[in-house]
N, C-alpha and C positions, 0 to 999 in steps of 0.2 A: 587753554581749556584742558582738562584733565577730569579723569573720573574717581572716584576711590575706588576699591579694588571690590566693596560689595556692593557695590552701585552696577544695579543690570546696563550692559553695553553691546552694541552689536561692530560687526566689522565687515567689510565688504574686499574682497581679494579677484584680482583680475591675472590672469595666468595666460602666458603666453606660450607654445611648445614649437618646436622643431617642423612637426608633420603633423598631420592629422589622427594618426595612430595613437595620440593622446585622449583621441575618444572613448578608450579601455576602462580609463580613470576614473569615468564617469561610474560606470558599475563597481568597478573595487576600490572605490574611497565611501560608497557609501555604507558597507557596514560598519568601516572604521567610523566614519563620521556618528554613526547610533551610538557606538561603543565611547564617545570622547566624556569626559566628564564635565561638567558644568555647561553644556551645550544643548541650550535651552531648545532652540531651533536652527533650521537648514534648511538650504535648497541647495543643490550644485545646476546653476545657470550654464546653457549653451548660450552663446553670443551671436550677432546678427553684424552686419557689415556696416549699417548706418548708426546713427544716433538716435531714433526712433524704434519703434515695435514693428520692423518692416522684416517681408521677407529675403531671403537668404543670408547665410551662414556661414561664420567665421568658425570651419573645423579647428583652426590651433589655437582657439584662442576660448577659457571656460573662465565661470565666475562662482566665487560662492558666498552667499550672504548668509551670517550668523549672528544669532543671539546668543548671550555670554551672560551666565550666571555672575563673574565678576571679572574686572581687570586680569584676577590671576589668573584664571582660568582660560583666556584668552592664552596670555603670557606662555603657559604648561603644554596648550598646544602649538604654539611657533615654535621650544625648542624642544620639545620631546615625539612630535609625533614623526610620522613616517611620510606623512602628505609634504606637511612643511617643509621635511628633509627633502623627498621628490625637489618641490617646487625651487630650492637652493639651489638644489645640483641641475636639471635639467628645465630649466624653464630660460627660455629667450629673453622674456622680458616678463615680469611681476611688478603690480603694484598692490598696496594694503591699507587701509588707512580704517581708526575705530571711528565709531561714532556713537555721541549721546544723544539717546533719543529725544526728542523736541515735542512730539506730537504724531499721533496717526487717527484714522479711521478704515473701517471695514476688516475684513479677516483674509486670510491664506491658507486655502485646504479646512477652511470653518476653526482657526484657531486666530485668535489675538495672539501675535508675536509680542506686543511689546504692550502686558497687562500695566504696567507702570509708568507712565511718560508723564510730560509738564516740567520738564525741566528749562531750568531758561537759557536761552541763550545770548552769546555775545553779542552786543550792539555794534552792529556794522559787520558783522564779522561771515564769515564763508558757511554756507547751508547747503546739505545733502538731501537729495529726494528720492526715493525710492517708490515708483508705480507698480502696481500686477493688478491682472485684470485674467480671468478665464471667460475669454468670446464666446457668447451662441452660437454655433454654430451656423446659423440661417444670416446670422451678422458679419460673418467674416467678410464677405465678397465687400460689402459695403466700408468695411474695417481698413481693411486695408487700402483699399481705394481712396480715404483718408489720411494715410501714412506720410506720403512722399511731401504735400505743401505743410505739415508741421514739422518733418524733418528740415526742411528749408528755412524755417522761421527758426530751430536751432542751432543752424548753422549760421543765423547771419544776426544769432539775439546776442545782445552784446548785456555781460555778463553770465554766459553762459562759460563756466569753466572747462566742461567735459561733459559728456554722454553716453551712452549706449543702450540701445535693445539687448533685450535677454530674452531665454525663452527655456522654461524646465519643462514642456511638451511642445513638437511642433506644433506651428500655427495656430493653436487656438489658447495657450498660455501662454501668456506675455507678460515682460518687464520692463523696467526702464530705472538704470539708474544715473542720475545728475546730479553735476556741482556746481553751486552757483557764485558766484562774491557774493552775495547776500541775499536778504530777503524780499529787497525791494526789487530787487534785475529776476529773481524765481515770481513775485510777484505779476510783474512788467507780461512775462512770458505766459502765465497763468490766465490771468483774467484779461488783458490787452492786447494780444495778439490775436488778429481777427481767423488763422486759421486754425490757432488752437481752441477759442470759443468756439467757433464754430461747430469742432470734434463734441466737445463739452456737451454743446446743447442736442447734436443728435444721439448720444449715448443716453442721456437723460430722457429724450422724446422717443424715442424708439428702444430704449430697454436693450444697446447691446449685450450688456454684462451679464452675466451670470453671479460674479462673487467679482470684488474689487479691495485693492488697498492703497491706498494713499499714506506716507510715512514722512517726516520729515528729522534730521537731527543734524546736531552739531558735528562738523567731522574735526580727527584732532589727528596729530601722532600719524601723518599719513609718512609714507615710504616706499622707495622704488621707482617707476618709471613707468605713465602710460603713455602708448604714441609717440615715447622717446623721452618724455617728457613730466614731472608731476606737478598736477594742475593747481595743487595746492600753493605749491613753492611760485607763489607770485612776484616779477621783476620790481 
């Protein structure tokens, strides 16, 4: 899978540091990041220690998801910027990997990131998902109380590639992004696993959400090392 270079793409980057003192970054990559060109959209994700939207926090470890006016533009900032450079020189462990969008619904901060999707994807082939959700506040206590028996059913879903909670405000803005072998094993997890439905049907009954997204794409071109390891690069 591959995209052409005017073809809108996004890319998701998982960055590892030394200390925690990399929480600096968080404030002074974002004007750079306004300032990049063809950089449709951004968030800089703090990360969370399980696979889910659970609480506490992995200080060394940030994520940032991006839309990409094209392949180039991507490309212009891996070797020209100064984050990229950062993350070369001083990152423990990085991983990156593009992706074409497949499908979404709902908005982020009231904008459609990805005005253009329906692209198809490979049969049989590895699928990315990306969740956010900003909790009601009156929702939380119940929210998370939810957390720990889906993180479990992640850890034990088989075609589950990879995971993680994100969060661009504590607590009450959440993320999640996964990789799956396919669409059928993201499926499996989706609507058959009885303590994810379950989440499902009380967000839907009781109106946790405030604003939500649901995204799916092809991920391609990934590289680097999560957990030791890239979950792409299958045995």
């Amino acid at each position: 899978m591959t995209a052409t270079s005017a073809s809108p793409i996004a890319s998701f980057h998982l960055v590892r540091y030394a200390d925690a003192g990399a929480m600096s970054h968080m404030a002074f990559d974002r004007p750079l990041l306004r300032a990049t060109p063809g950089l449709r959209f951004w968030r800089l994700l703090g990360t969370g220690r399980g696979r889910a939207m659970s609480l506490g926090a992995d200080l060394r470890r940030w994520a940032l998801f991006a839309v990409w006016r094209g392949e180039a533009d991507l490309e212009a900032f891996l070797r020209t910027s100064s984050i990229a450079a950062r993350w070369r020189k001083e990152a423990r462990e990085r991983w990156q990997v593009r992706l074409a969008p497949l499908s979404s619904r709902g908005t982020w901060s009231g904008h459609d990131p990805f005005p253009a999707t329906g692209q198809a994807a490979r049969s049989g082939g590895a699928v990315a998902v990306l969740t956010r959700a900003s909790i009601r506040p009156r929702r939380l206590v119940a929210f998370y109380r939810s957390v720990p028996p889906v993180e479990e059913l992640l850890r034990r879903q088989d075609g589950c590639l990879a995971s993680i909670g994100m969060g661009e405000w504590p607590v009450a803005r959440q993320a999640t992004f996964s990789l799956w072998r396919d669409a059928d094993a993201m499926r499996a997890f989706a609507y058959r696993g009885a303590a994810h439905r379950q989440v499902i049907d009380q967000v839907r009954a009781h109106d946790w959400y405030a604003e939500e997204l649901f995204a799916r794409f092809t991920p391609y071109a990934s590289e680097g090392a999560w957990d030791g390891a890239d979950p792409l690069r299958l045995p």
